[in-house]
N, C-alpha and C positions, 0 to 999 in steps of 0.2 A: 415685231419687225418681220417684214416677209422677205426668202430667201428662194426667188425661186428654180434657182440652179444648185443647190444646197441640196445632197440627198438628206432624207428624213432624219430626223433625231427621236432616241426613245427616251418615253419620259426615265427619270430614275431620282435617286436617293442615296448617294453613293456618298459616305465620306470619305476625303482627302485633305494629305496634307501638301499644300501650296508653298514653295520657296523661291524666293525672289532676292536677291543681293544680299544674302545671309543673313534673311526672314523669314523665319516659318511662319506659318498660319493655316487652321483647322478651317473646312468648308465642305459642303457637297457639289457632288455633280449632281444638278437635278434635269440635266440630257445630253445626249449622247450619240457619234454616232461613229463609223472607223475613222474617219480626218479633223472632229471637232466636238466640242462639247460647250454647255455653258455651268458655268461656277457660279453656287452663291453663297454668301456670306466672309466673301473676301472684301478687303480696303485694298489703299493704297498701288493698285494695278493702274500701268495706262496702257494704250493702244502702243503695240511695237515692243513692249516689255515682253523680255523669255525669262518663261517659267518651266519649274521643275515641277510635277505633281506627282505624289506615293499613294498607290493606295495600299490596299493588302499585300498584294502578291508583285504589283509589276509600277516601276516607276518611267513617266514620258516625260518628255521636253515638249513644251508650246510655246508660242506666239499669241500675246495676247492681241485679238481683234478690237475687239469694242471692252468698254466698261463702262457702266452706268449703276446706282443707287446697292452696293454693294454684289454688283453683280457682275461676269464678266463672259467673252465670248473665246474662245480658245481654239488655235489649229495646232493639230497634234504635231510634233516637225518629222513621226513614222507613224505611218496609221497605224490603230489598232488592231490584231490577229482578230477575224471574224468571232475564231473559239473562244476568244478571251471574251470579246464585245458581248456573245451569248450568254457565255458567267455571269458578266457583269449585270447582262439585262433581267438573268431567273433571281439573282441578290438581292438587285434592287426591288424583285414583287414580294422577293419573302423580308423582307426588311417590311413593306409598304403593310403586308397584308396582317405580320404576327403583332401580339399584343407587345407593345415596348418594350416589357421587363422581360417578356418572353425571348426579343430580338436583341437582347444583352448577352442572354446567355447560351442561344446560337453560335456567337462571335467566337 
């Protein structure tokens, strides 16, 4: 889908946990940006549904936009702190770049 008033998203790899009507459930972000991101490997999400998402350090509230084939589109209801977003974005290259069992014992 093209967005073209949408500032950019970076890619990532971020797990989170998603809650929803006193639902948890495990996902990444795999983009990003300070007002939105997209989730995958979430269900049951529809458009208009608010969610809670945790990660490590800091938990938001969104708004789910779109969802489609376990994936979904999210607006933060506070954007994210630049500093944070820059964490977020070096995390997700050394998650991307270290060898898996390596990136376990990083965490």
């Amino acid at each position: 889908m093209e967005y073209p008033n949408r500032p950019p998203r970076y890619p990532a790899h971020i797990p989170v946990v998603v809650s929803q009507g006193g639902r948890a459930q495990s996902g990444f972000i795999v983009d990003i940006n300070a007002y939105g991101a997209c989730l995958s490997g979430v269900d049951d999400l529809s458009p208009d549904d608010t969610i809670r998402m945790r990660g490590a350090i800091e938990t938001n509230t969104a708004s789910v936009r779109w969802a489609h084939n376990r994936r979904v589109g999210v607006y933060f209801d506070q954007p994210v702190d630049p500093q944070y977003l820059a964490m977020l974005r070096l995390r997700s290259q050394s998650y991307r770049s270290a060898h898996p069992v390596q990136a376990l014992h990083n965490i």
